[in-house]
C-alpha positions as CSV (number, residue, x, y, z in Angstrom):
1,X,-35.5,8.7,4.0
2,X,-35.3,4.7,3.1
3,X,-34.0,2.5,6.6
4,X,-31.2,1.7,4.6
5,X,-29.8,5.0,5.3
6,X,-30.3,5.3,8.8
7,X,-27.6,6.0,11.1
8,X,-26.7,4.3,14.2
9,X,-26.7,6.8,17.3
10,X,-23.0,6.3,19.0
11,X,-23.1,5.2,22.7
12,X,-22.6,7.0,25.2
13,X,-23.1,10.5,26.3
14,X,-22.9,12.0,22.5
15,X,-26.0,10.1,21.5
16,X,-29.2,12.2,20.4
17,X,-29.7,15.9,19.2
18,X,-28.7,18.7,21.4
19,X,-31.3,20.7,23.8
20,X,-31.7,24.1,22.6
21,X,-32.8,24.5,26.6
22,X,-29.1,23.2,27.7
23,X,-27.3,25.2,25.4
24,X,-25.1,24.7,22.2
25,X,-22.8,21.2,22.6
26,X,-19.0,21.7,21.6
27,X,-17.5,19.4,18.8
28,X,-14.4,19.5,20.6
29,X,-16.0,17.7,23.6
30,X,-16.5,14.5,21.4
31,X,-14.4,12.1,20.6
32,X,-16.6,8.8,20.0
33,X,-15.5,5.3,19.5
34,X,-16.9,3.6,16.4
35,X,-17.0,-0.3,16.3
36,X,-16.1,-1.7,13.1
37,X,-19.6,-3.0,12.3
38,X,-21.1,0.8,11.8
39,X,-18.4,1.0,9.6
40,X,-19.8,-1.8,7.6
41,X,-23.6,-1.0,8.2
42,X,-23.0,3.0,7.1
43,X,-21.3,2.0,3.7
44,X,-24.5,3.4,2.1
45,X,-25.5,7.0,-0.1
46,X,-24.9,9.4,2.9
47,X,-28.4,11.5,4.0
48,X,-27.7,14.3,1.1
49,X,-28.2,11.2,-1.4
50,X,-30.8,8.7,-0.2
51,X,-33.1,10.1,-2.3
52,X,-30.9,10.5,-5.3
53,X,-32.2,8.8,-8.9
54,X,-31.9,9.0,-12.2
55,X,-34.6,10.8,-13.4
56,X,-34.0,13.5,-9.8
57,X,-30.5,14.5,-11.3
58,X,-31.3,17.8,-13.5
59,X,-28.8,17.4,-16.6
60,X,-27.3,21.0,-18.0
61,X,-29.1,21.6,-21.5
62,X,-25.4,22.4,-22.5
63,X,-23.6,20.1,-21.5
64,X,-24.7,16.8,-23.6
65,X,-22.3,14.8,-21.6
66,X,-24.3,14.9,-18.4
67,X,-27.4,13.2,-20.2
68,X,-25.4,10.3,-22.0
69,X,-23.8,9.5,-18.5
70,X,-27.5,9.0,-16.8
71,X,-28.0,6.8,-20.2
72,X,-24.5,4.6,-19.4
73,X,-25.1,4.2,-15.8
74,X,-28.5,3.1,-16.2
75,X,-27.8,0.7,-18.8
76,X,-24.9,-0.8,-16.2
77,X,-27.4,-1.1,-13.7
78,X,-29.4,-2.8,-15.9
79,X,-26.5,-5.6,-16.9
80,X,-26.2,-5.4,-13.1
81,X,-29.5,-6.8,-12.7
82,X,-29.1,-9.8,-14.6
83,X,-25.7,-11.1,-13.0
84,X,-25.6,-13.9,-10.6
85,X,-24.1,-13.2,-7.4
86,X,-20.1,-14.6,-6.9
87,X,-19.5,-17.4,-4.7
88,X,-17.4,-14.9,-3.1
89,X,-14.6,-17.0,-1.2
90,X,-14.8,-19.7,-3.8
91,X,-13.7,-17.8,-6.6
92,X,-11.3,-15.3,-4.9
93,X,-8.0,-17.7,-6.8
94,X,-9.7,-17.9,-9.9
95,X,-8.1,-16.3,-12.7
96,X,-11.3,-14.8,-15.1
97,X,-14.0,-12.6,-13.3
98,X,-17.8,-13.3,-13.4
99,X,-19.1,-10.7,-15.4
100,X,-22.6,-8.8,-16.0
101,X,-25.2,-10.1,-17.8
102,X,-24.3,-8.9,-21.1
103,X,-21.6,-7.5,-23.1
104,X,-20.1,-4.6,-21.4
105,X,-17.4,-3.4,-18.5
106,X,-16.6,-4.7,-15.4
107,X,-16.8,-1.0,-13.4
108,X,-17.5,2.5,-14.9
109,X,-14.9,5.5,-14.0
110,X,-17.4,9.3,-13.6
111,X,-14.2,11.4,-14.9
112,X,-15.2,15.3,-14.6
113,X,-14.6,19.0,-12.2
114,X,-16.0,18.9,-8.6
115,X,-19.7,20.1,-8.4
116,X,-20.7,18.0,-11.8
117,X,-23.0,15.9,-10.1
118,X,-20.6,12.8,-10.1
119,X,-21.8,11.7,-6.7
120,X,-25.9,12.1,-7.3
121,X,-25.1,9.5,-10.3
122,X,-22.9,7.3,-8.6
123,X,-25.2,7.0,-5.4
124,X,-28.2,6.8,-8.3
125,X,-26.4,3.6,-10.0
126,X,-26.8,2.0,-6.4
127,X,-30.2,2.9,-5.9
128,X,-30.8,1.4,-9.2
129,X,-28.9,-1.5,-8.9
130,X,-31.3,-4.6,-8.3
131,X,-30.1,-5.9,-5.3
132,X,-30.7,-5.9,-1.3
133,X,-29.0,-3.4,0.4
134,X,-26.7,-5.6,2.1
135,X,-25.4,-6.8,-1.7
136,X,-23.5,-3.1,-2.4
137,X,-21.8,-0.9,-1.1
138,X,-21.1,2.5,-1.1
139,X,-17.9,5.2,0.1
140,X,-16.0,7.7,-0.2
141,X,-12.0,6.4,-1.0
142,X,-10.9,7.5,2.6
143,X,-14.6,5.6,4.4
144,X,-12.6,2.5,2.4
145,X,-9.1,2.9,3.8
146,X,-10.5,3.1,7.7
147,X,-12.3,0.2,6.4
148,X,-9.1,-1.7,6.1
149,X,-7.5,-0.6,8.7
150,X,-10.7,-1.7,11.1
151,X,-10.9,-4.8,9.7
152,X,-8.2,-6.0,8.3
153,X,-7.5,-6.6,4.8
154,X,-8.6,-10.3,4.4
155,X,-11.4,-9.7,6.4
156,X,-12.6,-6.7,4.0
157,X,-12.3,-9.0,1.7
158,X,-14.5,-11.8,2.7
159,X,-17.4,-8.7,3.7
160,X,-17.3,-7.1,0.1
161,X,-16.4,-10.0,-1.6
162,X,-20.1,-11.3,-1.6
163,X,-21.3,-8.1,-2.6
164,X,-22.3,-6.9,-5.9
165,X,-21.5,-3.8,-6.6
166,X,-18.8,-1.5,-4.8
167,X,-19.4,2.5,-5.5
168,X,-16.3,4.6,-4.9
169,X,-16.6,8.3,-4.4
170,X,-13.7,10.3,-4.6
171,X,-11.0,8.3,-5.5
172,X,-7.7,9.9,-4.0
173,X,-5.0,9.9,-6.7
174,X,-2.5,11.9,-4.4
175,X,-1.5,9.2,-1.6
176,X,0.6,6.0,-3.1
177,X,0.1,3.7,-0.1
178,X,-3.6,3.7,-0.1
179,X,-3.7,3.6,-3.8
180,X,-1.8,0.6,-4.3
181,X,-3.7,-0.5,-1.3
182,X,-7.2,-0.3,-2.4
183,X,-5.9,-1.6,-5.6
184,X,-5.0,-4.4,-4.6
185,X,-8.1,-4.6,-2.8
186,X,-10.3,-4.2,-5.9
187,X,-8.5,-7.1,-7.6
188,X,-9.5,-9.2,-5.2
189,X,-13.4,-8.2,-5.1
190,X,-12.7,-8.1,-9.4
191,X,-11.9,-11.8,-8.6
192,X,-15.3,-12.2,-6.5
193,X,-17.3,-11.3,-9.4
194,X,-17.8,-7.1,-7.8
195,X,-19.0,-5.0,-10.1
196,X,-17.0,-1.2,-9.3
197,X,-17.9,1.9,-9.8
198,X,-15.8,5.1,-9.1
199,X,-15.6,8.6,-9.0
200,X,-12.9,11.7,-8.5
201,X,-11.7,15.3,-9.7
202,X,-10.5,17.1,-12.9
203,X,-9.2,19.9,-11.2
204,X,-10.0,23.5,-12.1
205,X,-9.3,24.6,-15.2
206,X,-8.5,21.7,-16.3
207,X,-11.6,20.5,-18.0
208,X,-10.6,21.4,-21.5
209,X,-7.7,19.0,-21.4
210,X,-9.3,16.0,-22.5
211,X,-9.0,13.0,-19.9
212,X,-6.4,14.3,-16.6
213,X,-8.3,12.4,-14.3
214,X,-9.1,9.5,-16.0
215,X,-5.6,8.9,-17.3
216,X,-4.1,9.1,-13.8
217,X,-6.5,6.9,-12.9
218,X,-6.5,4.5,-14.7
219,X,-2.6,4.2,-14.3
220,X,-2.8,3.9,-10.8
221,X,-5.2,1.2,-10.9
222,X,-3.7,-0.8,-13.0
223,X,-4.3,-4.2,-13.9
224,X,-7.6,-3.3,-13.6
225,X,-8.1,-0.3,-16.2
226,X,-9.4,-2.8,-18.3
227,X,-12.1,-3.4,-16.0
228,X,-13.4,0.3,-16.7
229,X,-15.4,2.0,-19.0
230,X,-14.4,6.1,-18.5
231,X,-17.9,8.3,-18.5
232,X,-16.8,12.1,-19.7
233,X,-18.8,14.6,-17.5
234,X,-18.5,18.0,-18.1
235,X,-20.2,21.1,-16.6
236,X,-19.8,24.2,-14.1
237,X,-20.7,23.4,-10.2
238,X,-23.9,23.1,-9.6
239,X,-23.7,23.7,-6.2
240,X,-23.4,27.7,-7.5
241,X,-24.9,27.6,-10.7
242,X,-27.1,30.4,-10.8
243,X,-26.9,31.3,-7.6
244,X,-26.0,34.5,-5.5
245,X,-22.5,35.3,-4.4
246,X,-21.9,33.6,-1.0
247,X,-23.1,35.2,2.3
248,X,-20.2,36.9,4.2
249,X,-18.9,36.2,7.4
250,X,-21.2,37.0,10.3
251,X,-19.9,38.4,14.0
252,X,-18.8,36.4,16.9
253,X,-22.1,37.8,18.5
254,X,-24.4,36.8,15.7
255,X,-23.2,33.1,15.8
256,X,-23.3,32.9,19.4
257,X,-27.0,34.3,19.1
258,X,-27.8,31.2,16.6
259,X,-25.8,28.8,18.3
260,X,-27.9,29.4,21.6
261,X,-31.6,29.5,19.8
262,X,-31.4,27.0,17.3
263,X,-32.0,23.2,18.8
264,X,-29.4,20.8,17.2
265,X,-26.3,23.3,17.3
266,X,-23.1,23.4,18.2
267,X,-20.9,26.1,18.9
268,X,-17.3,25.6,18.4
269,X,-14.1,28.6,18.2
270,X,-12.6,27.3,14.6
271,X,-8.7,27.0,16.1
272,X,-9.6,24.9,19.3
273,X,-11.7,22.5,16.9
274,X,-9.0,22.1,14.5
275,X,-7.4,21.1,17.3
276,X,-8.9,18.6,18.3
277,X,-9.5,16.9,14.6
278,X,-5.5,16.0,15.6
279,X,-6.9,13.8,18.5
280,X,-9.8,12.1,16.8
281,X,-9.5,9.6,13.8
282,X,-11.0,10.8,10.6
283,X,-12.9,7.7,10.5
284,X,-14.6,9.3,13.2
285,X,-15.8,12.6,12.2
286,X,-18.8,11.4,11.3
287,X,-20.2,10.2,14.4
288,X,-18.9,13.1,16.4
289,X,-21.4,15.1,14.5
290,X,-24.2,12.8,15.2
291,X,-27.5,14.9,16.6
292,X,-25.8,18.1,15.6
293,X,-28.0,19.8,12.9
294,X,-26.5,23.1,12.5
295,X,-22.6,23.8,13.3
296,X,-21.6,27.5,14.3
297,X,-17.9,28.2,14.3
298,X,-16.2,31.3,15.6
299,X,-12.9,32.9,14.5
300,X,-12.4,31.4,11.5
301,X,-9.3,31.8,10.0
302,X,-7.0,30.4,7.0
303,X,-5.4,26.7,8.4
304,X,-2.0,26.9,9.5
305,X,-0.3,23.8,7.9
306,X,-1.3,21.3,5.1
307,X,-2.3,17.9,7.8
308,X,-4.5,20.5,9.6
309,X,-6.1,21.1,6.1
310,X,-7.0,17.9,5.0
311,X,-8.4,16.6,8.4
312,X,-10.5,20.1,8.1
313,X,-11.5,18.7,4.0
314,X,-12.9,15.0,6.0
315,X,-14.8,17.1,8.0
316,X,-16.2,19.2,4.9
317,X,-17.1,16.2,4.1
318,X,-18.9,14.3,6.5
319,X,-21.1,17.7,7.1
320,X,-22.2,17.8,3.5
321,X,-23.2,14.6,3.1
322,X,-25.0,14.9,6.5
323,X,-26.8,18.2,5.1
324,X,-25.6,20.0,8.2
325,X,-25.7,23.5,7.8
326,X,-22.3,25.9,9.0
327,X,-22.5,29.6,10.2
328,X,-19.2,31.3,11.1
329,X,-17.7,33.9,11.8
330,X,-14.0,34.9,10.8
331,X,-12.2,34.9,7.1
332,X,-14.4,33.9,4.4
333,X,-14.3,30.0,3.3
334,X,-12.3,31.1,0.3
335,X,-9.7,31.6,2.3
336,X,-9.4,28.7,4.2
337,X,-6.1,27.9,2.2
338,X,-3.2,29.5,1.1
339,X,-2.5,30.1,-1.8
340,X,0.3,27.5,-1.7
341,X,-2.2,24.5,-0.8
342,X,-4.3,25.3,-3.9
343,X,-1.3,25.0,-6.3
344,X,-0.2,22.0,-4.6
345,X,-0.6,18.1,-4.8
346,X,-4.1,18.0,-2.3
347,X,-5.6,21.5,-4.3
348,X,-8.3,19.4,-5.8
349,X,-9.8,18.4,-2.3
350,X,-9.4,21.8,-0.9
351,X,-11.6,23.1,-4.1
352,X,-14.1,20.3,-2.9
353,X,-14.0,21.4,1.0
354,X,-14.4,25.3,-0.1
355,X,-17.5,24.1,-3.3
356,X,-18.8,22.3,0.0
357,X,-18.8,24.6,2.8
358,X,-20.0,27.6,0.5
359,X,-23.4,25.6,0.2
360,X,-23.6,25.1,3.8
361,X,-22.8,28.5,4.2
362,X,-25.6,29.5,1.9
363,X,-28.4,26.7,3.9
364,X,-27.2,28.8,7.3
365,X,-27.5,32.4,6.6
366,X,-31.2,32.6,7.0
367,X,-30.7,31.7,10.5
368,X,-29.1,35.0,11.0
369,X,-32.4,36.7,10.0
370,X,-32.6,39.8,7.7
């Protein structure tokens, strides 16, 4: 794995991997503090994509789409490349943008279903992108939001504004304030001379319906849809293609068993840690799973209420991108959610949270044994 993608250890008694000789640790005994600076120094491609490129992501033979968006993205990089830094706080008043080297957008929008690939490309356009690591950046929407509220929102300003580029994965169309808020945001690195880059979800089943995503949007951002060139990427979810059904549930004992043998784990029952997500910032999540290479949760059962839910999704997250592997006992991850939450306004992230914790599901199971 490159530097750039290390990870500071938090201070304090969380820091390190746990001792399979002490025992499992608990999630729910962590709740770290995390200084605004790892914010900054951890806007890279997570663990799961340090080592994603362009020629590593495997295009579907049937999907044609896939292909031409390598082809797009690494032409951008490639304008990228030839495009003097901004002057950052010197041209945040003025009215036209630097641009690229080149004829050719200001950002690039990855429109397509969860599972497409969306965030191997994105994290591959920073790889490629000829500049130090310091120069670009890289989140998810939410990772951007704490941002703010860490810093501030001039001072996010003046520590992107000298970057150039800004990848954004997931970009949450379902929450108005932050929208307009990162919006705004993005017009003032726009005026910097930032080159953007974005991704989020077509839902289910909605793939044949030409551009959902991208037409919401590029209405929510704006001013700057001009900015954006939309790259179409159609496929199944990779995360499953081809692969067996997911592994069932195990027993409270079996967990346990794993939990106590395997160094790195932690052991956790599923109601107490969702739990205490309500007492830890999301921000945070990332950090509290710091040393922890496998998670093993016990009693498992569907979430009781939508904010439970999507503090449950952030930590989906933060454990896929850290490759952390999750055995559990309880109700399958299907049915994490009722059926209520997957017709609703949020369904797209639960889809994303289930996609995710299926594949860590599937990395765990040969811990169990035969």
């Amino acid at each position: 794995m490159s530097p750039t993608n290390t990870v500071p250890e938090p201070e304090g008694p969380i820091a390190g991997a746990a001792d399979a000789a002490a025992g499992p640790v608990a999630l729910t005994a962590r709740a770290p503090h995390v200084p605004a600076d790892r914010l900054v120094a951890e806007l890279v491609p997570p663990p799961r994509f340090g080592t994603a490129r362009f020629d590593t992501y495997i295009p579907d033979p049937a999907q044609p789409s896939q292909t031409e968006a390598v082809k797009v993205l690494g032409d951008f990089a490639t304008r990228l490349g030839g495009a003097a830094p901004a002057a950052g706080r010197r041209r945040w008043f003025r009215r036209e943008p630097a641009r690229p080297a080149g004829n050719g957008p200001r950002g690039v929008y990855l429109d397509g279903g969860y599972g497409v690939g969306k965030t191997h490309l994105l994290a591959s356009l920073w790889h490629a992108t000829p500049a130090p690591p310091e120069r670009k950046a890289f989140g998810t929407f939410v990772e951007l939001t704490n941002l703010v509220g860490a810093l501030g929102f001039q001072q996010t300003v003046r520590t992107l504004g000298e970057h150039r580029l800004l990848c954004i994965d997931e970009f949450e169309l379902d929450d108005p304030g932050d929208t307009v808020l990162v919006s705004s945001l993005l017009s003032r690195l726009v005026e910097s001379g930032v080159a953007l880059a974005a991704t989020s979800n077509t839902l289910p089943g909605k793939l044949g319906e030409g551009r959902f995503a991208a037409a919401d949007f590029l209405r929510e951002i704006q001013g700057l849809s001009a900015h954006f060139r939309t790259v179409r990427i159609d496929g199944e979810d990779y995360r499953h293609r081809g692969l067996p059904e997911a592994p069932p549930p195990c027993t409270d004992e079996q967990v346990t068993a794993v939990a106590r043998r395997v160094p790195g784990a932690s052991l956790d029952h599923f109601p107490a840690l969702l739990d205490h997500l309500s007492t830890v910032h999301p921000s945070r999540y990332g950090a509290m799973c710091d040393g922890v290479r496998t998670v093993c949760l016990t009693g498992v059962e569907p979430v009781p209420d939508q904010s439970t839910a999507l503090r449950l999704v952030v930590l989906a997250d933060r454990l896929y991108d850290r490759e952390v592997p999750v055995l559990a006992s309880g109700v399958p991850f299907g049915d994490l959610f009722s059926a209520e939450m997957l017709r609703g306004g949020y369904r797209k992230k639960y889809f994303r949270a289930i996609s995710r914790l299926t594949a860590l599901a599937r990395d765990a199971r040969h811990l169990v044994g035969p």
